[in-house]
KOLPAMAR-199997 format. One record per residue: residue number from 1; residue in one letter; x, y, z of N, C-alpha, C in turn. Coordinates in nm, 2 decimals. Example, Ala and Ser with C-alpha at 12.3 -4.5 7.8 and 13.67 -1.06 7.14 Angstrom:
# KOLPAMAR-199997
1  a  1.32  -0.57  0.78  1.23  -0.45  0.78  1.32  -0.33  0.78
2  s  1.28  -0.22  0.71  1.37  -0.11  0.71  1.29  0.00  0.79
This chain:
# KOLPAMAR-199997
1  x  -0.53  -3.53  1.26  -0.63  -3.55  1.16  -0.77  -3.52  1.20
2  x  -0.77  -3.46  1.35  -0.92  -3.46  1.36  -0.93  -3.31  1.37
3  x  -1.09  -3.25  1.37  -1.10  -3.10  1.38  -1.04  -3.01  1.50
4  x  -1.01  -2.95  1.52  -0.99  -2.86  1.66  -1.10  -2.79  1.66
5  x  -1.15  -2.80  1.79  -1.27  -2.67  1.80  -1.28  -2.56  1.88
6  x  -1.33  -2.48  1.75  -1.35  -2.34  1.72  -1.46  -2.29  1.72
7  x  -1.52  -2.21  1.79  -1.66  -2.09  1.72  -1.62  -2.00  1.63
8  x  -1.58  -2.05  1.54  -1.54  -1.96  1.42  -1.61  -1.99  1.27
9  x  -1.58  -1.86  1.19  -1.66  -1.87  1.06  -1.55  -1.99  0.99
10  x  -1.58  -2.07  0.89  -1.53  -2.13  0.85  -1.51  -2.08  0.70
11  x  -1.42  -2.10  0.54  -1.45  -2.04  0.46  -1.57  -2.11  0.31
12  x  -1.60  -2.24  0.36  -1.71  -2.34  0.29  -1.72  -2.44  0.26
13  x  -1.79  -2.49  0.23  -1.79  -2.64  0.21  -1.74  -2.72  0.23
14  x  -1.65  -2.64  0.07  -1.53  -2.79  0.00  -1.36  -2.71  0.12
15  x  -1.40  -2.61  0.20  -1.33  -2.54  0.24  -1.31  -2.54  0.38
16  x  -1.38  -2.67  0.48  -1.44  -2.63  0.61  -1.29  -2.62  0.70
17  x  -1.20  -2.51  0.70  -1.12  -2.46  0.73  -1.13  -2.31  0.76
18  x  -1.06  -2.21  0.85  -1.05  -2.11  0.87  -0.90  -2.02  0.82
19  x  -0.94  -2.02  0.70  -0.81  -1.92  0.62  -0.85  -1.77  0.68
20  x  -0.69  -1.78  0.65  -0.66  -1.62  0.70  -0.71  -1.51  0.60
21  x  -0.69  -1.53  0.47  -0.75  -1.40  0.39  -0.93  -1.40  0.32
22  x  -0.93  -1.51  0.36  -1.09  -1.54  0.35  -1.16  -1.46  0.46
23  x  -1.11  -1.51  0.57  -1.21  -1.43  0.68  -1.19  -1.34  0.71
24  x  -1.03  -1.31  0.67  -1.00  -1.12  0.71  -1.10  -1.01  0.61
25  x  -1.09  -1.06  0.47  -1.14  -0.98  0.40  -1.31  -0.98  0.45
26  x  -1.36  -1.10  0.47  -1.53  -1.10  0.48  -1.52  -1.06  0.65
27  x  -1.43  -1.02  0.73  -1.47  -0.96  0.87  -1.48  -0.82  0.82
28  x  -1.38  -0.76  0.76  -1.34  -0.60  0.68  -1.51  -0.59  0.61
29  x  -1.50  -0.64  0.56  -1.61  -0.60  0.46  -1.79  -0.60  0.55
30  x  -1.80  -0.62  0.63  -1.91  -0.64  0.74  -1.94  -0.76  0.86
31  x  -1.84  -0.85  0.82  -1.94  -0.99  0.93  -1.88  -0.92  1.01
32  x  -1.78  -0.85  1.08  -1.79  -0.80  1.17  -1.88  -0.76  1.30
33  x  -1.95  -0.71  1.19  -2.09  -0.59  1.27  -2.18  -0.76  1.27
34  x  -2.17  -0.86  1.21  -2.31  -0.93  1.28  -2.28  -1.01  1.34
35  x  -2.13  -1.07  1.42  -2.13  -1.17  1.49  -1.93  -1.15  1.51
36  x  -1.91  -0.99  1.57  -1.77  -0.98  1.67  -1.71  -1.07  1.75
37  x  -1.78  -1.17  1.83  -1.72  -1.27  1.92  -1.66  -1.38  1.84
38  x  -1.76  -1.43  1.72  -1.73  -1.56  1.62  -1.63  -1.46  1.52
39  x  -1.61  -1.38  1.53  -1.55  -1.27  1.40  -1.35  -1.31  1.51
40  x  -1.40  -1.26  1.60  -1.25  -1.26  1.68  -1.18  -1.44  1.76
41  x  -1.30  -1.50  1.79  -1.23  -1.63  1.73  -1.15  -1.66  1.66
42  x  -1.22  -1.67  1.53  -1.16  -1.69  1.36  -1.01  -1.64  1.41
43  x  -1.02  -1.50  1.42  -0.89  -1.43  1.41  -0.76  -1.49  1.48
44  x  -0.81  -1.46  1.63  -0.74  -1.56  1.75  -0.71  -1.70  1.74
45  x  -0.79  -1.74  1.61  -0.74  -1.90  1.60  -0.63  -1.90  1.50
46  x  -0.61  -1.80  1.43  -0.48  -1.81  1.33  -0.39  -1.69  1.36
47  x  -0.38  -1.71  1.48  -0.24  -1.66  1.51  -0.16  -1.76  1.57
48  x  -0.03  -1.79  1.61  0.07  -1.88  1.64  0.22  -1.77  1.73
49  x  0.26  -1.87  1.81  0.39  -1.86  1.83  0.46  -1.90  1.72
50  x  0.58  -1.90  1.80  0.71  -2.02  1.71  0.73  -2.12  1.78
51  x  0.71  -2.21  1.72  0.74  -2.34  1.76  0.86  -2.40  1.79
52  x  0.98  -2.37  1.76  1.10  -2.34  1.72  1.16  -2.30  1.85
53  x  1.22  -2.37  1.97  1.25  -2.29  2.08  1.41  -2.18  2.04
54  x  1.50  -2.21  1.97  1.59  -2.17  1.91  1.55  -2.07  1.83
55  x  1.43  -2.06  1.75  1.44  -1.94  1.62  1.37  -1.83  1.71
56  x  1.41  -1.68  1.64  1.37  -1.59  1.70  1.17  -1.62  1.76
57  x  1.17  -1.58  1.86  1.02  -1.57  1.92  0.93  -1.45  1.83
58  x  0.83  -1.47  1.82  0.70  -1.39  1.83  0.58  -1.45  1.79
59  x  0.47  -1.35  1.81  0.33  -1.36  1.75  0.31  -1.33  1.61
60  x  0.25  -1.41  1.52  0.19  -1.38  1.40  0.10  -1.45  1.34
61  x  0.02  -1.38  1.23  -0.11  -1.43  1.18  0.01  -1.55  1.07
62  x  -0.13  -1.66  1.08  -0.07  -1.75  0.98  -0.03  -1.77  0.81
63  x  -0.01  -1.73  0.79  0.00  -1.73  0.65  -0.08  -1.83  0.54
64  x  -0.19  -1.80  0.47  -0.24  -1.95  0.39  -0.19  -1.98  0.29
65  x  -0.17  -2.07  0.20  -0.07  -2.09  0.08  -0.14  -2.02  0.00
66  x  -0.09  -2.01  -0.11  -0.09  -1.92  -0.20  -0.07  -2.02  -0.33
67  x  -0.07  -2.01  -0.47  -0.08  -2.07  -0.60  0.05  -2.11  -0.55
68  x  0.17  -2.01  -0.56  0.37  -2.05  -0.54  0.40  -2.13  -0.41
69  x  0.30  -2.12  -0.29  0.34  -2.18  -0.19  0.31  -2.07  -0.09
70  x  0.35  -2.06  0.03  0.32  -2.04  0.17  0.45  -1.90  0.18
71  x  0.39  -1.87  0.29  0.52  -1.74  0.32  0.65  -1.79  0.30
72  x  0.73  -1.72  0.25  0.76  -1.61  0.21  0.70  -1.52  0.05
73  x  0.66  -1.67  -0.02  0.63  -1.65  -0.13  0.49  -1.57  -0.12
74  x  0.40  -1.62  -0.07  0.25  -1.52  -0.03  0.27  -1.45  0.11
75  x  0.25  -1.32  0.11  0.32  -1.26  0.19  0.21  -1.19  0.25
76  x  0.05  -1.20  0.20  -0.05  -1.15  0.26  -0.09  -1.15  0.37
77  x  -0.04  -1.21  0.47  -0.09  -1.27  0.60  -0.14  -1.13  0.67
78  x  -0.05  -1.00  0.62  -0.12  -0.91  0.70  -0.24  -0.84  0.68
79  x  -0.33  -0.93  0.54  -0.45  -0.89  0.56  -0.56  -0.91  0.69
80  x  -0.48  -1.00  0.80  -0.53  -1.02  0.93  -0.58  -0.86  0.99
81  x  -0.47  -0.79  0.99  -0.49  -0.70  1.05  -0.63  -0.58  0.98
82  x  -0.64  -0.63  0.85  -0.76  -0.59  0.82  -0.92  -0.59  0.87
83  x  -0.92  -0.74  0.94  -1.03  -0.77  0.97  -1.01  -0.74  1.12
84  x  -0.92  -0.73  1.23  -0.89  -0.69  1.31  -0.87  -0.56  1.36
85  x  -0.88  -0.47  1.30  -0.87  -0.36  1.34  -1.05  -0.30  1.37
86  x  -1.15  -0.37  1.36  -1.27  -0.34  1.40  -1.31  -0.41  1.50
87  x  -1.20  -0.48  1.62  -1.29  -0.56  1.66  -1.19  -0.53  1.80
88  x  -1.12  -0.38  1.84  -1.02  -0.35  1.92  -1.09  -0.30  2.09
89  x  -1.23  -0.34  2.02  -1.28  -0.27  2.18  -1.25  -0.34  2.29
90  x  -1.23  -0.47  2.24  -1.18  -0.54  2.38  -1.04  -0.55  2.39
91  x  -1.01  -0.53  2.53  -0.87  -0.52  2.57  -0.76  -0.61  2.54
92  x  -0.83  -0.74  2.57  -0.72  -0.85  2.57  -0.72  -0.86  2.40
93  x  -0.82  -0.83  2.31  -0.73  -0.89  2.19  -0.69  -0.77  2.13
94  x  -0.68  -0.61  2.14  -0.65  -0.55  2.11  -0.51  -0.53  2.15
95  x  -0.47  -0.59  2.27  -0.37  -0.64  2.34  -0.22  -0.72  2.24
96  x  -0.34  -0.81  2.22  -0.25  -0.95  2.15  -0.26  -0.88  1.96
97  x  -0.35  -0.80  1.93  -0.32  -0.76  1.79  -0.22  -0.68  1.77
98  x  -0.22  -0.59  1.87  -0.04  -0.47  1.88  0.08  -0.58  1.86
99  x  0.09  -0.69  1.94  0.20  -0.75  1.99  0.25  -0.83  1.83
100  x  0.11  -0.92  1.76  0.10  -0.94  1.66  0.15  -0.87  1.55
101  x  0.12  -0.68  1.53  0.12  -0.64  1.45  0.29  -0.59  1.46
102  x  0.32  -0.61  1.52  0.46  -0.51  1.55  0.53  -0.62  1.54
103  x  0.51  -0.80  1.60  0.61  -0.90  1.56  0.62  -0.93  1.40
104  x  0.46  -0.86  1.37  0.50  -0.90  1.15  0.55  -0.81  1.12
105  x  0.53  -0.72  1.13  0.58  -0.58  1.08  0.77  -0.59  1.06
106  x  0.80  -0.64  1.19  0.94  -0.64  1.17  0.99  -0.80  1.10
107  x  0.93  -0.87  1.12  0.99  -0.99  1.04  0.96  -0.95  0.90
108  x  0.85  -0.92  0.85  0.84  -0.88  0.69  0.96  -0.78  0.64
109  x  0.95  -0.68  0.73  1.07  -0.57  0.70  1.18  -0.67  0.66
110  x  1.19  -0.74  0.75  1.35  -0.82  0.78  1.38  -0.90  0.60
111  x  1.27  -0.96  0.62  1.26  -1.08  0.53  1.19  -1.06  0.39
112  x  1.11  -1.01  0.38  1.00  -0.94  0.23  1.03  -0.81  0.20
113  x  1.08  -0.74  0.27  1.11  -0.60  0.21  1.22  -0.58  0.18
114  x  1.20  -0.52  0.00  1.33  -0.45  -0.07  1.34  -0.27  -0.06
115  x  1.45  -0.27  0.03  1.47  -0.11  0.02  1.48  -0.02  -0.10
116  x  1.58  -0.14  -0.18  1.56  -0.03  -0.31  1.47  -0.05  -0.39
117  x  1.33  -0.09  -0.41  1.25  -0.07  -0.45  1.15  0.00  -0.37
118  x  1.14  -0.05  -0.25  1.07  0.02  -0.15  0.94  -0.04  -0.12
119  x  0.94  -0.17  -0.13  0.85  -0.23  -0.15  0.85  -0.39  -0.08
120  x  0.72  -0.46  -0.09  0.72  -0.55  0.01  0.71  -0.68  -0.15
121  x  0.79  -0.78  -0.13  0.77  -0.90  -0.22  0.66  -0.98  -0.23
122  x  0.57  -1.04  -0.30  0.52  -1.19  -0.28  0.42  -1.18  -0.38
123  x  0.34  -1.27  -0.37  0.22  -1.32  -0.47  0.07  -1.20  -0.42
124  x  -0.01  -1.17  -0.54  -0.08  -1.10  -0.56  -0.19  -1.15  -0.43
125  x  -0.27  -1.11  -0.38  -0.33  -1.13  -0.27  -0.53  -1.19  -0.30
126  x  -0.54  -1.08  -0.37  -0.71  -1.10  -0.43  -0.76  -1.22  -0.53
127  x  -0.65  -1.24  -0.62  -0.64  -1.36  -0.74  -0.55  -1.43  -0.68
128  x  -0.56  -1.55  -0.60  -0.45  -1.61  -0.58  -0.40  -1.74  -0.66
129  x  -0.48  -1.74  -0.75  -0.51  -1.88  -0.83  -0.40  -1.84  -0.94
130  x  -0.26  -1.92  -0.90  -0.17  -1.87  -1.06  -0.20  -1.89  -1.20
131  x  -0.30  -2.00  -1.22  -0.30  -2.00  -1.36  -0.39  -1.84  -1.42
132  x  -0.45  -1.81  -1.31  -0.54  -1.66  -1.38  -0.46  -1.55  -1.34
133  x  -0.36  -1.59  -1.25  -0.31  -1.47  -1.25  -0.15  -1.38  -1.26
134  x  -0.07  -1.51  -1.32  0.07  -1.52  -1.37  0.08  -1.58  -1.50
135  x  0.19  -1.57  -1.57  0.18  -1.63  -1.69  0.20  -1.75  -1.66
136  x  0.14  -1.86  -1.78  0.19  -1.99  -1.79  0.28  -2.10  -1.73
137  x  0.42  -2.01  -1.76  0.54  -2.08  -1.72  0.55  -2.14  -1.58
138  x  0.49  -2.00  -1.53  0.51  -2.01  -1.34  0.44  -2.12  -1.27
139  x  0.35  -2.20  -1.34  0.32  -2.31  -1.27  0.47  -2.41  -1.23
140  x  0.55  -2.39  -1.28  0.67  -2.52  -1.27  0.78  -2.46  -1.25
141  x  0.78  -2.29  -1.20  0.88  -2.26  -1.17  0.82  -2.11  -1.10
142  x  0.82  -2.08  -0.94  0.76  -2.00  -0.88  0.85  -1.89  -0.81
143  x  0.97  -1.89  -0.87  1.07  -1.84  -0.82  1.01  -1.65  -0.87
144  x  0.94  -1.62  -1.00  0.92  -1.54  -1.05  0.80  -1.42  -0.95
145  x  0.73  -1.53  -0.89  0.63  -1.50  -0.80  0.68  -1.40  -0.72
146  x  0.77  -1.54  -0.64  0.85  -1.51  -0.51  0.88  -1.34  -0.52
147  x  0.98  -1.33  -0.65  1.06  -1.20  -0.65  1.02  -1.08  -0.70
148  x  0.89  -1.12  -0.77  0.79  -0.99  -0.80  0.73  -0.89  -0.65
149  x  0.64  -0.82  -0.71  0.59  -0.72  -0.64  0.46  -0.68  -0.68
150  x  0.37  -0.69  -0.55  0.16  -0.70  -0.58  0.13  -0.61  -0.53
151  x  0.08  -0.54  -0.60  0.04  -0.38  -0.54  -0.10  -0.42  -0.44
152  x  -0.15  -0.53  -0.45  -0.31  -0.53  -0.33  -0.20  -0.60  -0.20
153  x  -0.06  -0.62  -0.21  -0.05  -0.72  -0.13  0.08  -0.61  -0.06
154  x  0.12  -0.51  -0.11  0.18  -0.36  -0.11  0.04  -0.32  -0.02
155  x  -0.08  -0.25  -0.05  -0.17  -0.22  -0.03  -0.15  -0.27  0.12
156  x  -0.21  -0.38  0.16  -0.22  -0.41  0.27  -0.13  -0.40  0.38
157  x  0.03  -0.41  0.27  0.10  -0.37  0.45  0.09  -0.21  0.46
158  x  0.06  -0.13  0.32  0.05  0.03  0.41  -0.09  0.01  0.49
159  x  -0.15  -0.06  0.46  -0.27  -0.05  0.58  -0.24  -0.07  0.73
160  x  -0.14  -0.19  0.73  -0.11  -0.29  0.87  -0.03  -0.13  0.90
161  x  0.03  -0.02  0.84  0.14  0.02  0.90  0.04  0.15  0.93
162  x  -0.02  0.19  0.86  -0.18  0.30  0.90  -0.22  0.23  1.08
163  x  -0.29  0.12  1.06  -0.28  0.05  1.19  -0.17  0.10  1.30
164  x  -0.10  0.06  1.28  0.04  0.04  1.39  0.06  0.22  1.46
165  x  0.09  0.28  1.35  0.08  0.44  1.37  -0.01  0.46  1.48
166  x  -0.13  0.41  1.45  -0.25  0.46  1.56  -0.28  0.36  1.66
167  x  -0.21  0.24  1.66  -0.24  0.20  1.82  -0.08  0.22  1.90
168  x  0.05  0.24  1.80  0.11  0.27  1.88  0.12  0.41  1.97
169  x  0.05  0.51  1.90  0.00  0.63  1.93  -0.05  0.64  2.08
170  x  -0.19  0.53  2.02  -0.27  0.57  2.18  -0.22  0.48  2.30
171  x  -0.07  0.40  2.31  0.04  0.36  2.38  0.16  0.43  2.39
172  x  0.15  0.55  2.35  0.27  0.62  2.37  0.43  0.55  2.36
173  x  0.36  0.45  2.24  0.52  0.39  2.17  0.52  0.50  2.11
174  x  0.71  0.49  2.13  0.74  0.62  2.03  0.79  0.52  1.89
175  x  0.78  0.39  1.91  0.77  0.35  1.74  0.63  0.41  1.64
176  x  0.63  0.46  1.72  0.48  0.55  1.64  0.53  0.64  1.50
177  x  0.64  0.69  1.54  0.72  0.80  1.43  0.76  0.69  1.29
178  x  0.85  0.59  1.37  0.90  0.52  1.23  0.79  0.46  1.18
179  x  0.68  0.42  1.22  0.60  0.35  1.13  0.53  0.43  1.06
180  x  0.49  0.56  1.07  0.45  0.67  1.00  0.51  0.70  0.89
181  x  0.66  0.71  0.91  0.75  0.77  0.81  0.73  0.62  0.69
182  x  0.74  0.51  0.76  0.79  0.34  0.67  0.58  0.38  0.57
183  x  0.52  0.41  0.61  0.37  0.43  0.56  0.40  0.52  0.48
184  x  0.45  0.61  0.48  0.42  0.75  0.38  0.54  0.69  0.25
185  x  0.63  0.64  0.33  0.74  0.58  0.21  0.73  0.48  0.11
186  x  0.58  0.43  0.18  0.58  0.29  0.12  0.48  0.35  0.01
187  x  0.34  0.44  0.08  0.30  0.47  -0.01  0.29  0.58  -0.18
188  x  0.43  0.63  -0.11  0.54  0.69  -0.29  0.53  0.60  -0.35
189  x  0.63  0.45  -0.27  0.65  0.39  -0.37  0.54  0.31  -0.45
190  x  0.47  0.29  -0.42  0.32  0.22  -0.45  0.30  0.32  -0.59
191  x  0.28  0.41  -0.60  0.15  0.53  -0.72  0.33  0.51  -0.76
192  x  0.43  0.53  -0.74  0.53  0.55  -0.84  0.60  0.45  -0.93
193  x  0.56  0.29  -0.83  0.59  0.20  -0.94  0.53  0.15  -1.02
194  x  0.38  0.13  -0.95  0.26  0.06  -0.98  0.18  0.13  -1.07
195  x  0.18  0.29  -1.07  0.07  0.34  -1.15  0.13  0.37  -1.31
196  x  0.04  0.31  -1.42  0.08  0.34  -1.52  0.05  0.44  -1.62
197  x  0.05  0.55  -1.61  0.01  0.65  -1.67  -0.05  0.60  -1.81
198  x  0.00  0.57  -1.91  -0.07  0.56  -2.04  -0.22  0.49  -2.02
199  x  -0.18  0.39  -1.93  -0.35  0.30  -1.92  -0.42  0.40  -1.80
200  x  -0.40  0.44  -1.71  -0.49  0.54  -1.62  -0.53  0.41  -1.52
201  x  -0.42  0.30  -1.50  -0.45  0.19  -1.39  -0.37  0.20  -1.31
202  x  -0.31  0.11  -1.20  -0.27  0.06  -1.11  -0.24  -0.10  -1.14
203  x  -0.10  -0.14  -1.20  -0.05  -0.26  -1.23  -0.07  -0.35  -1.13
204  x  -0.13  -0.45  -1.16  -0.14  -0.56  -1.04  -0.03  -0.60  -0.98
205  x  0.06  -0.63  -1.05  0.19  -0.66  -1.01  0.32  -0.61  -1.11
206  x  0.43  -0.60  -1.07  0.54  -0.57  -1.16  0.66  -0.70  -1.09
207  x  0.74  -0.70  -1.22  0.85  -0.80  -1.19  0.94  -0.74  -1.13
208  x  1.04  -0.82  -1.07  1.18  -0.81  -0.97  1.24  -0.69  -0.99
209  x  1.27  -0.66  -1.13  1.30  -0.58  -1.19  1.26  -0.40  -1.23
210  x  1.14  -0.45  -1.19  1.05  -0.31  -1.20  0.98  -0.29  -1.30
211  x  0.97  -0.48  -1.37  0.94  -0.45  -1.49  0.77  -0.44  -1.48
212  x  0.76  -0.37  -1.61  0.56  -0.35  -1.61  0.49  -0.43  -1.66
213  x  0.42  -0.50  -1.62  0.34  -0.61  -1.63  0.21  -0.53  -1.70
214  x  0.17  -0.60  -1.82  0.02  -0.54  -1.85  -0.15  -0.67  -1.79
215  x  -0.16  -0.66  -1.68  -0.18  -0.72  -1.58  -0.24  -0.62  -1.46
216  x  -0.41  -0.66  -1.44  -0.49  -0.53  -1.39  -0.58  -0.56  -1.28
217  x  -0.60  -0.53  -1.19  -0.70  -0.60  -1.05  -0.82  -0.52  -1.12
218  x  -0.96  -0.60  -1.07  -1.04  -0.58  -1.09  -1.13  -0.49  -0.95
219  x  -1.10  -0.57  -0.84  -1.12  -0.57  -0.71  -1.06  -0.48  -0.69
């Protein structure tokens, strides 16, 4: 019940917490460039083991809840890597971001990703507030969330996998190939499911099904 201490940005007020897509997006977007050490705190403070001595091991960013609930249902956690990829000059956490990015990468494949759609599952990432950004019903039944598909939340794992290509590169992992090919595939499927020709948009989300949501990111 008491604070843990941090030199990290916090996300406000009513907020005095360090969320994961709050501060990844506002590290991406510039705090980076005005305070890198408090910028990589933040980061370093929302990553975790497993606590779990029995369940598989790794590193990963924390997941923040979401309208539906927490991962698996919001699945954005890898907008970490967003705000992390500017802050790789130093060794040791560019170190611990590879190890990070490669333990999500394969749990999401494992667990959020549908082959035959080709696509990653979960709640929309920018609007996370369900009443503005699902219909009605879904407040008292989130199962619809869960099984949909968010093109900003699509978006960000082709980023984390853009990422992975180029630091597994300058490590001469040869997972460098598959995550190239899993990026280029992902991004077909992105403009092939998501883009709707008649409107000249990019569907914020589509249902389980593939169905077309008339439903639009602004951001």
């Amino acid at each position: 019940g008491q604070p843990i201490p941090c030199q990290c940005f916090v996300t406000g007020l009513k907020w005095p917490y360090v969320w994961t897509r709050d501060l990844s997006y506002a590290i991406d977007l510039g705090l980076w460039r005005f305070d890198p050490a408090r910028s990589r705190n933040g980061l370093a403070f929302k990553l975790s083991d497993v606590r779990v001595p029995s369940a598989p091991q790794g590193l990963y960013p924390m997941q923040d809840t979401g309208s539906g609930g927490s991962w698996p249902i919001s699945t954005d956690r890898v907008v970490w890597f967003l705000g992390a990829r500017h802050l790789l000059g130093d060794p040791a956490f560019a170190d611990k971001v590879y190890r990070a990015l490669t333990d999500t990468l394969a749990q999401d494949q494992h667990y959020v990703f549908d082959a035959s759609m080709g696509l990653y599952r979960g709640e929309t990432s920018f609007l996370d507030w369900r009443e503005q950004s699902y219909p009605g019903w879904t407040a008292n039944d989130v199962r619809f969330i869960a099984q949909s598909y968010a093109l900003s939340t699509n978006v960000l794992h082709y980023e984390a996998l853009q990422l992975a290509v180029q630091m597994a590169e300058r490590r001469h992992d040869p997972k460098a190939a598959d995550y190239r090919t899993r990026a280029g595939e992902l991004k077909a499927a992105i403009n092939t499911r998501f883009w709707r020709g008649d409107r000249g948009l990019y569907m914020s989300y589509i249902g389980s099904d593939g169905m077309p949501i008339e439903a639009y990111d602004l951001l």
